[in-house]
KOLFI-88361 format. One record per residue (C-alpha): residue number from 1; x negated, y, z. Coordinates in steps of 0.001 Angstrom, whole numbers. Each point is the difference from the previous one (the first is absolute). Layout:
+-----+---------+---------+---------+
:   n :       x :       y :       z :
+-----+---------+---------+---------+
: NUM :       X :       Y :       Z :
...
+-----+---------+---------+---------+
//
This chain:
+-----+---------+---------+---------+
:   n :       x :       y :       z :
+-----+---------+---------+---------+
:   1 :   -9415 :   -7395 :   -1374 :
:   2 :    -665 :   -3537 :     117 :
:   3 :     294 :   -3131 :   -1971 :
:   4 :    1601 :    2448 :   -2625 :
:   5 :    2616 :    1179 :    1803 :
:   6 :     803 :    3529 :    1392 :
:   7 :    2480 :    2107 :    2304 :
:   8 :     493 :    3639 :     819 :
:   9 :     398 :    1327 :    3288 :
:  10 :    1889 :    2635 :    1449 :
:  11 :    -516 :    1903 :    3736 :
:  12 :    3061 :    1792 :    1057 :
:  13 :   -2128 :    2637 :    2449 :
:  14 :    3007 :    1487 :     745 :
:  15 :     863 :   -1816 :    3145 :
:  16 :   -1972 :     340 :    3390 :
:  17 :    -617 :   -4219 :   -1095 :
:  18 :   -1392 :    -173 :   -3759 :
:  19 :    2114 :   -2359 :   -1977 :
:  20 :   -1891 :   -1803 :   -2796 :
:  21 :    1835 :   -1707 :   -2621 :
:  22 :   -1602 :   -2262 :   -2583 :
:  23 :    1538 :    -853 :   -3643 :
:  24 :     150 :   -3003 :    -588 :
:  25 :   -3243 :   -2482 :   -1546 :
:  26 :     -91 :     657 :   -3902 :
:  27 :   -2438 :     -71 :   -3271 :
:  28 :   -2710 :    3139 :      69 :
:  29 :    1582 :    1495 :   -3179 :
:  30 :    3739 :    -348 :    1343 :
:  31 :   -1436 :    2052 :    3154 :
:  32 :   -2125 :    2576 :   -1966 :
:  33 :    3693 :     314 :   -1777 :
:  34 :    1953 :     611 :    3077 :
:  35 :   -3171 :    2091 :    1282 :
:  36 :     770 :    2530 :   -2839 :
:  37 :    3742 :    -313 :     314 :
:  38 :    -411 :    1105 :    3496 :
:  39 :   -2179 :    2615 :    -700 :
:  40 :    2070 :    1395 :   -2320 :
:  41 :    3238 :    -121 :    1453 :
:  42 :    1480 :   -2596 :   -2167 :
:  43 :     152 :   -3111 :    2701 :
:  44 :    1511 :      30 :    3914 :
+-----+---------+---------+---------+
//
């Protein structure tokens, strides 16, 4: 986090390579939101 801004990011281990894929910049809350989403199945 910085400057009030957050991101979540993803490794895809399932490769030989990682891939790592970032969301894009957003408030804290909106990413705790998606956070939860993700946890519980409810956002891709």
């Amino acid at each position: 986090m910085a400057g009030g801004q957050s991101f979540i990011r993803r490794y895809d281990r399932s490769a030989p390579s990682p891939n790592i894929v970032e969301s894009p910049r957003m408030r804290v809350a909106d990413a705790m939101t998606l956070w939860r989403q993700l946890m519980r199945g409810e956002a891709r």
